[in-house]
C-alpha atoms as one frame of an Amber mdcrd trajectory, in Angstrom:
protein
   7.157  31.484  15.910   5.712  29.644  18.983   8.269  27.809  21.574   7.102
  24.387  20.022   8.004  25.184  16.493  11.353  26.531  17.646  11.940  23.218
  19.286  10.866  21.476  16.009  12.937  23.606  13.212  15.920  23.109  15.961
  15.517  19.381  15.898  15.519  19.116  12.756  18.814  21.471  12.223  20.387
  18.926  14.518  19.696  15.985  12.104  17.822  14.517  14.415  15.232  13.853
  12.611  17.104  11.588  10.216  14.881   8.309  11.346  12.455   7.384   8.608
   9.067   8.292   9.582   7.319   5.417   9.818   9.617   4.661  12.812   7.800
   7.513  14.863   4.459   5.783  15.046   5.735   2.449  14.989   7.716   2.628
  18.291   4.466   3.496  20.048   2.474   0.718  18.267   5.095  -1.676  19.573
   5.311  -1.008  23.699   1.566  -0.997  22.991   1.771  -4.735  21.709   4.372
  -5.817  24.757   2.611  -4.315  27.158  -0.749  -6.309  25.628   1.199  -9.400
  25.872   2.455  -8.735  29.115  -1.168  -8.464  30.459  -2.214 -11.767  28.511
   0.715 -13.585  29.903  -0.034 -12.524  33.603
């Protein structure tokens, strides 16, 4: 098992991983949009 999918199967022993996924790729998408709007409003 490689250091990363330690880190992984421990997260998710933790329950930390009990946000919906969407949610993952979502967050992302939306400091992407305020930081687009930031520009536009500068």
């Amino acid at each position: 098992m490689s250091p990363v999918d330690r880190l992984q199967f421990k997260h998710r022993l933790t329950g930390a991983d009990f946000h919906p996924k969407p949610r993952h790729w979502l967050t992302p998408l939306l400091i992407a949009l305020c930081v687009v709007a930031g520009m536009c409003l500068l």
